[in-house]
C-alpha positions in Angstrom: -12.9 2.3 -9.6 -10.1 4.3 -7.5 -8.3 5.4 -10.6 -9.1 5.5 -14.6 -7.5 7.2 -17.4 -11.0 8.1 -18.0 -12.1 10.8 -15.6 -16.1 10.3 -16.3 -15.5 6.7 -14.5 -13.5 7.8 -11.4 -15.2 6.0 -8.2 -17.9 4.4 -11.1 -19.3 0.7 -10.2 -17.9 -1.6 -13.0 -18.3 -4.8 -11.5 -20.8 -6.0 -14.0 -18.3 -5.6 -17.2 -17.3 -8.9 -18.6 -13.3 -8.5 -18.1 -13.8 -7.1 -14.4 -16.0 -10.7 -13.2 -13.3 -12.7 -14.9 -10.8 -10.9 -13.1 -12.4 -11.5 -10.3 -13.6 -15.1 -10.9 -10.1 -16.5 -11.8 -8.4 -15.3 -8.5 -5.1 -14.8 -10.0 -2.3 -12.3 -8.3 -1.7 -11.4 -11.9 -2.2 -12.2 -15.6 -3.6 -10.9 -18.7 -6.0 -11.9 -21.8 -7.7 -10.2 -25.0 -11.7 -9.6 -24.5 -13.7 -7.3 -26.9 -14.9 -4.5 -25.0 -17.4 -2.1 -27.2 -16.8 -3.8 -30.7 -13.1 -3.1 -29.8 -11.1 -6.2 -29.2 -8.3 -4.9 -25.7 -5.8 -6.3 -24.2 -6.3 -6.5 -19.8 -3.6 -7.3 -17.5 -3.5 -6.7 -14.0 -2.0 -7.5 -10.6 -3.6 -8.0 -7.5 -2.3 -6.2 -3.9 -2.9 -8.8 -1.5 -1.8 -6.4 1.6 -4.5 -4.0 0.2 -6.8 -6.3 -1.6 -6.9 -4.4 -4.7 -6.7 -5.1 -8.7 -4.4 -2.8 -10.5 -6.3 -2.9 -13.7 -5.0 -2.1 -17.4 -6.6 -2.3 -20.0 -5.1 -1.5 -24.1 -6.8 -1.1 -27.4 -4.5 -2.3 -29.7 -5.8 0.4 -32.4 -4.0 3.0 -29.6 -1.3 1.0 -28.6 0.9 2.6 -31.2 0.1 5.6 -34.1 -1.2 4.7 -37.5 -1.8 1.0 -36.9 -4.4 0.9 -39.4 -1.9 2.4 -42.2 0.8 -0.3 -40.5 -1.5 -3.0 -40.6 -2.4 -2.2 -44.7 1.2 -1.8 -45.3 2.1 -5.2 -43.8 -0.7 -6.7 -45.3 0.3 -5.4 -48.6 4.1 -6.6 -48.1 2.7 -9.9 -46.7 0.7 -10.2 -50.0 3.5 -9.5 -52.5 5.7 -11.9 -51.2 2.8 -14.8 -51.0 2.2 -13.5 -54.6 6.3 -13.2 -55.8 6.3 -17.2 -54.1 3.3 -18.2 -56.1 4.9 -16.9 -59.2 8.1 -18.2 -58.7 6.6 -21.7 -57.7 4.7 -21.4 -61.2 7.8 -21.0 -63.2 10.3 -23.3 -61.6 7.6 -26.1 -60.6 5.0 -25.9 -63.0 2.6 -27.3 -60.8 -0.3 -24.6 -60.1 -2.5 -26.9 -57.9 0.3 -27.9 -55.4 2.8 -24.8 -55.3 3.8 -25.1 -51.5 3.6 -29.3 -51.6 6.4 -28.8 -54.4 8.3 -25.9 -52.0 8.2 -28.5 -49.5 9.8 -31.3 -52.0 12.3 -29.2 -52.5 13.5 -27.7 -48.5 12.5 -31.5 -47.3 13.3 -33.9 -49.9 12.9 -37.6 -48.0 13.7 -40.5 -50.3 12.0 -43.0 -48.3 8.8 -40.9 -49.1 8.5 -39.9 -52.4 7.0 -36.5 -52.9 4.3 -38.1 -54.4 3.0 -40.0 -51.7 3.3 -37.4 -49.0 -0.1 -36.7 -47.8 -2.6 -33.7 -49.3 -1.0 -30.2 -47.3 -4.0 -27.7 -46.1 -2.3 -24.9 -48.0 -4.9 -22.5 -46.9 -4.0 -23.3 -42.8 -0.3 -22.9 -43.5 -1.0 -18.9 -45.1 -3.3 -18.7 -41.9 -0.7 -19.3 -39.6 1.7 -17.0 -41.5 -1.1 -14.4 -40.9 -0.9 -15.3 -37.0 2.5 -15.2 -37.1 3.0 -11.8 -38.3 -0.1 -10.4 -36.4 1.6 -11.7 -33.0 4.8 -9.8 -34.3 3.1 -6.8 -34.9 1.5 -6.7 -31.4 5.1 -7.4 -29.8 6.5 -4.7 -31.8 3.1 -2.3 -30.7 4.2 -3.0 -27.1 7.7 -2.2 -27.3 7.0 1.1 -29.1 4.7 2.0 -26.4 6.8 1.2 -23.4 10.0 2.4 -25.1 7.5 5.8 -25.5 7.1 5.7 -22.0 10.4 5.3 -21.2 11.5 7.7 -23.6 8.6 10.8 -21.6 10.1 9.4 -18.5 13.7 10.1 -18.6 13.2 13.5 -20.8 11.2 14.4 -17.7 13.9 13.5 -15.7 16.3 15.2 -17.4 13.9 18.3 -16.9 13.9 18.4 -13.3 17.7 18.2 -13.0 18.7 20.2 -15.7 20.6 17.5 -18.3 19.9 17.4 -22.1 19.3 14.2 -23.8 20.6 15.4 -27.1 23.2 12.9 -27.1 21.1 10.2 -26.2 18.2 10.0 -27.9 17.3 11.4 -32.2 16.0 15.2 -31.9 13.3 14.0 -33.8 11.9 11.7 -30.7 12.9 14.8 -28.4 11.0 17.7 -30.6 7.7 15.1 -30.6 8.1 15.4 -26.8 8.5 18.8 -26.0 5.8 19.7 -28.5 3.7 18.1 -25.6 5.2 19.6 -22.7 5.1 22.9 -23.9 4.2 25.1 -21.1 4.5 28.0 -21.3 4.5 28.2 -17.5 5.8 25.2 -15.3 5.3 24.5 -11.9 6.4 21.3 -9.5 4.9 19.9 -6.7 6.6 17.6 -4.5 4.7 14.4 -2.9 6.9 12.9 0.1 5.4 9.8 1.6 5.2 10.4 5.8 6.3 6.9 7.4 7.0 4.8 4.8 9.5 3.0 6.9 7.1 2.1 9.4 5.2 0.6 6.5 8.2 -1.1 5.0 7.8 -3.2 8.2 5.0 -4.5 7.1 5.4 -5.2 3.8 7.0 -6.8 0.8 8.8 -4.3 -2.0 6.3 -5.5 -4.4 3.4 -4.1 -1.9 5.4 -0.6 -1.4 6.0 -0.2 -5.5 2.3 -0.6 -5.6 1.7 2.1 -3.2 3.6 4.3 -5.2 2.2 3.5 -8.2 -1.4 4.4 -6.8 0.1 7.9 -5.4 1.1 8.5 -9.0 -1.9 7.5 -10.4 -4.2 9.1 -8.4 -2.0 12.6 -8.3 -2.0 12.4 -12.3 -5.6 11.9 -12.4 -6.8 14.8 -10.2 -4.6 17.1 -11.4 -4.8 16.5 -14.9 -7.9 18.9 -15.1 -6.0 21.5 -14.1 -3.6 21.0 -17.0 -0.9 18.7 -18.6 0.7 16.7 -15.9 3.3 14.2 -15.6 3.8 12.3 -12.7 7.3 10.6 -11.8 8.9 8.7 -8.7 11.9 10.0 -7.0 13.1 7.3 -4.9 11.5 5.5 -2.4 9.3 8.1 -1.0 8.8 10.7 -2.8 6.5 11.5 -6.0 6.9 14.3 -8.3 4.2 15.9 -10.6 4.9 18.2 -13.5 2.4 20.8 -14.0 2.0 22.8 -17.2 -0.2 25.9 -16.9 -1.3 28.8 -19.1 -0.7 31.6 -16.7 2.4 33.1 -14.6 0.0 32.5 -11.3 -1.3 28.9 -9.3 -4.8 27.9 -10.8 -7.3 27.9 -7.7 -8.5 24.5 -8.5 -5.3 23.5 -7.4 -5.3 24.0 -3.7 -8.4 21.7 -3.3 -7.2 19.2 -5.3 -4.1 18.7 -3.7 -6.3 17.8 -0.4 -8.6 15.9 -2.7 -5.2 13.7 -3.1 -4.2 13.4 0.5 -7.9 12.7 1.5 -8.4 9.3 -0.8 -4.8 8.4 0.0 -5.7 8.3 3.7 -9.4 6.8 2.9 -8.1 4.0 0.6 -4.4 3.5 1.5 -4.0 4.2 4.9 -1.0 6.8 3.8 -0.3 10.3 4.4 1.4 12.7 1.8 3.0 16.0 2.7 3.0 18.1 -0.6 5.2 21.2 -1.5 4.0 23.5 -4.0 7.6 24.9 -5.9 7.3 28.2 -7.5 6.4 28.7 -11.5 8.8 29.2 -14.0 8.8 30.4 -17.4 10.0 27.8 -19.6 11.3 24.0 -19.5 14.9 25.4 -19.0 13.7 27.0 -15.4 12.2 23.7 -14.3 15.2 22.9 -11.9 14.5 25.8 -9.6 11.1 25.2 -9.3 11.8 21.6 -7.9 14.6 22.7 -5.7 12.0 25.2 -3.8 9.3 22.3 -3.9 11.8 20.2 -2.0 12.7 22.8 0.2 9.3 23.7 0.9 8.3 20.5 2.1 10.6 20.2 4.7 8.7 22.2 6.8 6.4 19.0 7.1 8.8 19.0 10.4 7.2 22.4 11.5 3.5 22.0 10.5 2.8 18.3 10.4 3.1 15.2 8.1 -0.1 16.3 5.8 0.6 19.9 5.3 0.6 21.2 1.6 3.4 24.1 1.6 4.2 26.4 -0.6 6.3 30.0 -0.6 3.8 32.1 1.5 3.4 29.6 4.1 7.6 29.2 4.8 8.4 33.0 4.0 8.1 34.0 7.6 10.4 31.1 8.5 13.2 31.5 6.3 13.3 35.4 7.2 13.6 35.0 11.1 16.7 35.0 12.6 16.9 33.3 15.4 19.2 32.7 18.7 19.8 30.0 20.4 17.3 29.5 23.2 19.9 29.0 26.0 17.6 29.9 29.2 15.3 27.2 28.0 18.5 24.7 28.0 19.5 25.7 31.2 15.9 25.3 32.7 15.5 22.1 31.2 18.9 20.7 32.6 18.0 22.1 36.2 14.6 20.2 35.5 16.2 17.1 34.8 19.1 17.5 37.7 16.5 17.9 40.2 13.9 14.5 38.6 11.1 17.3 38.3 9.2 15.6 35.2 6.5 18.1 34.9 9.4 20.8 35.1 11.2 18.6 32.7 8.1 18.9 30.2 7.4 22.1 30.1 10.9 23.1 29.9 11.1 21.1 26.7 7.7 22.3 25.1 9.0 25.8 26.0 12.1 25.2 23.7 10.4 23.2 21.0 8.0 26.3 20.8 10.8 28.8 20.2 12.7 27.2 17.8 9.7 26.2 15.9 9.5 29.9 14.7 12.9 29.2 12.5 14.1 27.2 9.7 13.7 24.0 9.2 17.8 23.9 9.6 17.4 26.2 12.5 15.2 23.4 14.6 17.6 20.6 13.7 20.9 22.8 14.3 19.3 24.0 17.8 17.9 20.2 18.2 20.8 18.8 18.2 22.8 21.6 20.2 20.4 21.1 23.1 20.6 17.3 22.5 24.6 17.6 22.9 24.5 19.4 26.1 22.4 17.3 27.6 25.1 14.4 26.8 28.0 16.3 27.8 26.0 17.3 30.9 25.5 14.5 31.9 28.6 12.3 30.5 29.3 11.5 34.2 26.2 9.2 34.4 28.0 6.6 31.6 30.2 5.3 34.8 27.2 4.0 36.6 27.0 0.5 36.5 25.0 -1.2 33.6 24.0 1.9 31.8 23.8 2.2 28.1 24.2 6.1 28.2 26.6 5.8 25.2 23.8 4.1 22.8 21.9 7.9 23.6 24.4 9.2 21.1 22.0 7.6 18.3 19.5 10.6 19.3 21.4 13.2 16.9 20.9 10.8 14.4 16.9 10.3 15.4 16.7 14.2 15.3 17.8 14.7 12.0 15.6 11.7 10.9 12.8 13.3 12.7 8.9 14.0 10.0 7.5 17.0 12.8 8.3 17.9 16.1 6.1 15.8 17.7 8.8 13.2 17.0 11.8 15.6 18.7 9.1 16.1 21.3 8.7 13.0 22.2 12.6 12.3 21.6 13.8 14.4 24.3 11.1 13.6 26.5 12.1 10.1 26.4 15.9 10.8 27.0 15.1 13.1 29.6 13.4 10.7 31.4 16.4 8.1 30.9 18.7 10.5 32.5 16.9 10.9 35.5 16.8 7.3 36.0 19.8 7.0 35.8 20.8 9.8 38.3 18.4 8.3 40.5 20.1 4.7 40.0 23.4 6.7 40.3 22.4 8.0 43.6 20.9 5.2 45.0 24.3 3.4 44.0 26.8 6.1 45.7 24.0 5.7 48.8 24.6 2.2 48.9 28.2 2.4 49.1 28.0 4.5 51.6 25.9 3.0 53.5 28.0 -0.2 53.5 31.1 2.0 54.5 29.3 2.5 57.6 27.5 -0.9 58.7 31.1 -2.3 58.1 32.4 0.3 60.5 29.7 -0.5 62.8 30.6 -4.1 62.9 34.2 -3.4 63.6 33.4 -1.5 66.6 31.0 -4.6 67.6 33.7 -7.3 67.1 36.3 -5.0 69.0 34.3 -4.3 71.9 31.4 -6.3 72.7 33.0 -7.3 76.1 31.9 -3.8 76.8 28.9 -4.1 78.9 27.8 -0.7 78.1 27.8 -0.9 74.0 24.2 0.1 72.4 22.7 1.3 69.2 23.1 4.4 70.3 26.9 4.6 70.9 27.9 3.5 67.8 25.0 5.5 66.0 27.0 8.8 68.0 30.1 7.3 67.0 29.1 6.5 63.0 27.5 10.2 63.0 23.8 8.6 62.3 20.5 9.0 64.5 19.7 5.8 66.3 17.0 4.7 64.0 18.3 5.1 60.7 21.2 3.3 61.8 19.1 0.2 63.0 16.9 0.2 59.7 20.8 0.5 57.5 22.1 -2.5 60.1 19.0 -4.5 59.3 18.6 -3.9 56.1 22.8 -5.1 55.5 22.7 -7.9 57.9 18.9 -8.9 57.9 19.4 -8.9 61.9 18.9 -5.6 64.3 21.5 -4.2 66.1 21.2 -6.1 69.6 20.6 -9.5 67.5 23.9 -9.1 65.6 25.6 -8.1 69.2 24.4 -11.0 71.1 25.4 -13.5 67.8 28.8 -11.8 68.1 28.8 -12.2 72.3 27.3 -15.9 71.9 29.9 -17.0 69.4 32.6 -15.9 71.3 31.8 -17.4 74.7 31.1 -21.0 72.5 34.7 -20.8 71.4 35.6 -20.2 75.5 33.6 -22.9 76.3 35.2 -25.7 74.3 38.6 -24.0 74.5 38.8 -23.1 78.0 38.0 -24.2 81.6 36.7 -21.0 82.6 33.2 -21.1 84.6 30.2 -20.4 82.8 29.6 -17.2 84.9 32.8 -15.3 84.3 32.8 -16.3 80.6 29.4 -14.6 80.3 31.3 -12.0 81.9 33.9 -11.6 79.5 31.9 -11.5 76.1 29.9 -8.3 78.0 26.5 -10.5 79.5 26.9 -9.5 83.5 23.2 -12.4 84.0 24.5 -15.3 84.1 20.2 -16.6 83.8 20.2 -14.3 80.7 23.6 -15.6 79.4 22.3 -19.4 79.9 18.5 -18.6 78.2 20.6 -16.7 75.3 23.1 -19.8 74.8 20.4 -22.3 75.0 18.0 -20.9 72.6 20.7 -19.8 69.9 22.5 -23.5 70.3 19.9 -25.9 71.6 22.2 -26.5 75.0 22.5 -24.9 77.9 26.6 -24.0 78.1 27.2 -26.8 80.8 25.6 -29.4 78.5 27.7 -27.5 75.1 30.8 -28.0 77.0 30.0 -31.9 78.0 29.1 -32.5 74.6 32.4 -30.9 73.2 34.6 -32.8 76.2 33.1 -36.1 74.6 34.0 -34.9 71.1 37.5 -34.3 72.5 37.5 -38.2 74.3 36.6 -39.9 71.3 39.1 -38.4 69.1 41.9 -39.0 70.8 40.8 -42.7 71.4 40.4 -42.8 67.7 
């Protein structure tokens, strides 16, 4: 049993009680029945979690559903009796006919002259006043369950009202409203605020159905720990957050409440797999100063951001932070951007823990403002980067967005770490880009000077690395790395092809062709030709002659 309105069976074992094994033995998501439980007949509906796999359980005397049933119940009984009475009577005197009053009624509201009246069959009067008996007693648990949840609803938007500061004076009888403030009476208020830590996270993962459940057992739970400190209401404020009203006697917090609170976030954890940060507001005198004691709860915890998604927060433990001024950290910008212009990551890091730790000593609106400053000039910083080729730099606009979303700064931690590092890949893809285009500025230099004078005997890898302003071997590993050939490979391609076009274009000997494209041995020339082509250059030019014959013949 996580949660009863009877505090004497929290966490108590009641899987031997008649209405829990049926529960359990029909297998139903949800559904209700009557059961007598103590010589006290109930009513038990519940609903079944299936992404916690547990019953939410309630179970209803009808003598408590609504006040004074008993006096209700007499009074219709006594109404119901009268008018069974007042029919009898008047059956008597306009029927005459005292052994079949309701036969004669139905003579008269169903006359069918096929069937006589007299040969219609014998009527179990006695079953007909039993099921006007049901009838009303099925009425009168309808109306019970409207009063009650109308009740409800009723304590629920006076409470409302409460913590924003309307009246319902217009809305609702002042007869309804003095019943209800007679309960919440005070004289001393207080409000905690309950904000759920991830819930979005866990809306991934689950139906609305699933997330109203979790609520509903934050509620629960919170109203029944805290009740014996005092009167408590518990409402819920949007999607994640939960508020309690607490009522106390003094103008001071009860000590019972601090351990209670962690009592709350504990079983949440344990049971639910959900973490609560929790802001105590400060206590008012009176229902009227409610308001302000909700407004500091919700500003309280904010600083969830500052101490962590289960810290319980109140006015001493934010004083110190709404009372520093502080400046904007700009040597810790400046070393962060160095950091990142010069792809240091471990600079990078520190540089970022260093400004996360100064700012931490603020305001919560100090750590976004700052945040989001620093997160700014990083982007204008480095604006230039958005030109490099298949970058998303502009989507890194969304991180303002992500820091103001931020639950602690473990999540703006990580946040600039992670665009940090995105940055200096892309200045390293940046460079490696502008290298490249460099580099190809000067192999396409180098293979101009090739094509323009490789009848120079004298042309080598390291003229043209003089000439391109590289050392020798750089420019060989740039020229093989561009053309997948070295340097004297692509020189003799360039030579070879040249002396194959003199060959099949002119009658020039072999000799002073190799001569021309720069090869002074003619053996070298012919061993070159013959392993690039497949022919020695007397046999290339044969073949091309014939080539020549049998076109023109054709």
């Amino acid at each position: 049993m996580l949660s009863h309105t009877d505090s004497n069976l929290f966490l108590e074992d009641l899987s031997e009680e008649e209405y829990v094994r049926k529960i359990l033995i029909e297998n139903k998501n949800e559904s209700s029945f009557t059961t007598t439980i103590s010589d006290q007949r109930n009513l038990v509906t519940y609903v079944k979690s299936e992404e916690l796999d547990w019953y939410f359980v309630s179970v209803s005397p009808y003598s408590e559903l609504i006040s004074n049933i008993d006096q209700l119940r007499g009074i219709t009984l006594l109404v119901t009796a009268g008018i069974v009475l007042a029919g009898l009577l008047l059956s008597v005197l306009l029927t005459s006919n005292m052994n079949r009053p309701l036969s004669a009624l139905l003579e008269k509201v169903m006359p069918n002259p096929a069937h006589p009246a007299s040969g219609l069959a014998s009527i179990d009067e006695y079953k007909l006043m039993t099921e006007v008996f049901h009838s009303y007693h099925e009425r009168e648990k309808s109306m019970q369950f409207v009063i009650n949840h109308s009740s409800r609803t009723v304590r629920e938007h006076y409470l409302h009202a409460l913590l924003r500061g309307h009246s319902l004076e217009h809305y609702v009888s002042s007869e309804i409203l003095k019943d209800i403030g007679e309960e919440v009476a005070g004289p001393y208020f207080g409000v905690l605020v309950f904000r759920i830590n991830e819930l979005e996270p866990l809306g991934e993962r689950m139906e609305g159905k699933q997330q109203s459940l979790l609520r509903f057992a934050l509620g629960n739970i919170a109203k029944e720990m805290l009740e014996p400190i005092g009167p408590c209401d518990v409402l819920i404020i949007g999607g994640s957050e939960a508020v309690a009203i607490l009522q106390y006697t003094d103008n001071q917090l009860p000590e019972e409440l601090g351990p209670a609170l962690r009592n709350i976030q504990s079983f949440l954890n344990r049971y639910f797999k959900m973490t609560v940060s929790i802001g105590i507001g400060d206590i008012s005198c009176g229902k009227g100063n409610i308001p302000s004691s909700y407004t500091s709860a919700q500003q309280y915890v904010k600083y969830r951001l500052i101490y962590g998604k289960e810290a319980i927060l109140d006015a001493i433990a934010t004083r110190h932070h709404v009372l520093t001024a502080l400046s904007y950290p700009s040597a810790y910008e400046k070393k962060l951007i160095d950091a990142v212009q010069d792809g240091k990551p471990e600079a990078m890091v520190s540089a970022i823990e260093e400004f996360i730790d100064k700012i931490s000593g603020g305001s919560v609106h100090q750590v976004i403002t700052f945040s989001t400053q620093l997160m700014l000039s990083l982007l204008k910083h480095f604006d230039y980067l958005q030109h490099v080729p298949d970058s998303n730099f502009n989507d890194y606009l969304q991180a303002v967005t992500d820091i103001e979303r931020a639950e602690d700064l473990t999540e703006i931690r990580n946040l600039f770490n992670r665009y940090c590092s995105t940055i200096c890949t892309l200045i390293e893809d940046k460079n490696h880009w502008l290298n490249a285009q460099k580099h190809n500025i000067l192999i396409e230099k180098a293979q101009n000077y090739i094509h323009e004078h490789y009848a120079e005997p004298n042309i080598s890898l390291d003229l043209v690395s003089s000439i391109a302003g590289l050392s020798p071997s750089y420019l060989g590993k740039l020229f093989k790395g561009a053309t997948r050939q070295s340097f004297s490979e692509y020189l003799n391609n360039t030579r070879l092809e040249k002396a194959k076009d003199l060959l099949a274009s002119t009658s020039e000997t072999a000799a002073r062709i190799s001569e021309a494209v720069g090869i002074y041995n003619i053996t070298y020339f012919s061993t070159l030709f013959k392993k690039k082509y497949g022919l020695t250059p007397s046999a290339f030019r044969e073949q091309e002659a014939m080539k020549s014959t049998v076109s023109d013949e054709e």
